[in-house]
C-alpha positions in Angstrom: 0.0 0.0 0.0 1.1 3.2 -0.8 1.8 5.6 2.0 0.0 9.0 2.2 3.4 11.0 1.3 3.7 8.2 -1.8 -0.1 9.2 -2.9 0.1 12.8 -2.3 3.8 12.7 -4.5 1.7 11.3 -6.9 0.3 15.0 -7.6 3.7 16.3 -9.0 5.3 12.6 -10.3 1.7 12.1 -12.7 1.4 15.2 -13.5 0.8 16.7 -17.3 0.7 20.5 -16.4 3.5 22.1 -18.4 4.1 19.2 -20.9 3.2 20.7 -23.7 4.3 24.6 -23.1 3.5 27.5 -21.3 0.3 28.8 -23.9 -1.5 25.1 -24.1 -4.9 25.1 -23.2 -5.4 21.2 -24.1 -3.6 19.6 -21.6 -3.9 16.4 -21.8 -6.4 16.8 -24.8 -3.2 16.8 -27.0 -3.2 12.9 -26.5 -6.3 12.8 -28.9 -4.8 13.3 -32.3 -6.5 12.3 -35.6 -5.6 8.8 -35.4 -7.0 8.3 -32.5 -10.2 9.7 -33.3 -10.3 7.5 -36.9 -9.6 5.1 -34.3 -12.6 5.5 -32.3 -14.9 5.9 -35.3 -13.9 2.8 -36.6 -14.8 0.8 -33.7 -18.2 1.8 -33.8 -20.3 -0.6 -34.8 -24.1 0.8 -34.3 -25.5 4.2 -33.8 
């Protein structure tokens, strides 16, 4: 089991702020690119 100071590290360790520059606004939105969303479409199969 994690302790408290191991979950509460987790904050800074698992963080995305920052990773993609100062002026993002997407956070971590940038992970769904294009492919990934032809991705998604493609595994619909009704509706």
């Amino acid at each position: 089991m994690p302790t408290q100071d191991d979950v509460l590290g987790y904050f800074d360790t698992l963080s995305n702020w920052g990773r993609w520059g100062d002026d993002d606004e997407l956070g971590t939105l940038n992970h769904i690119t294009d492919d990934v969303r032809l991705a998604a479409a493609r595994a619909v199969r009704h509706g």
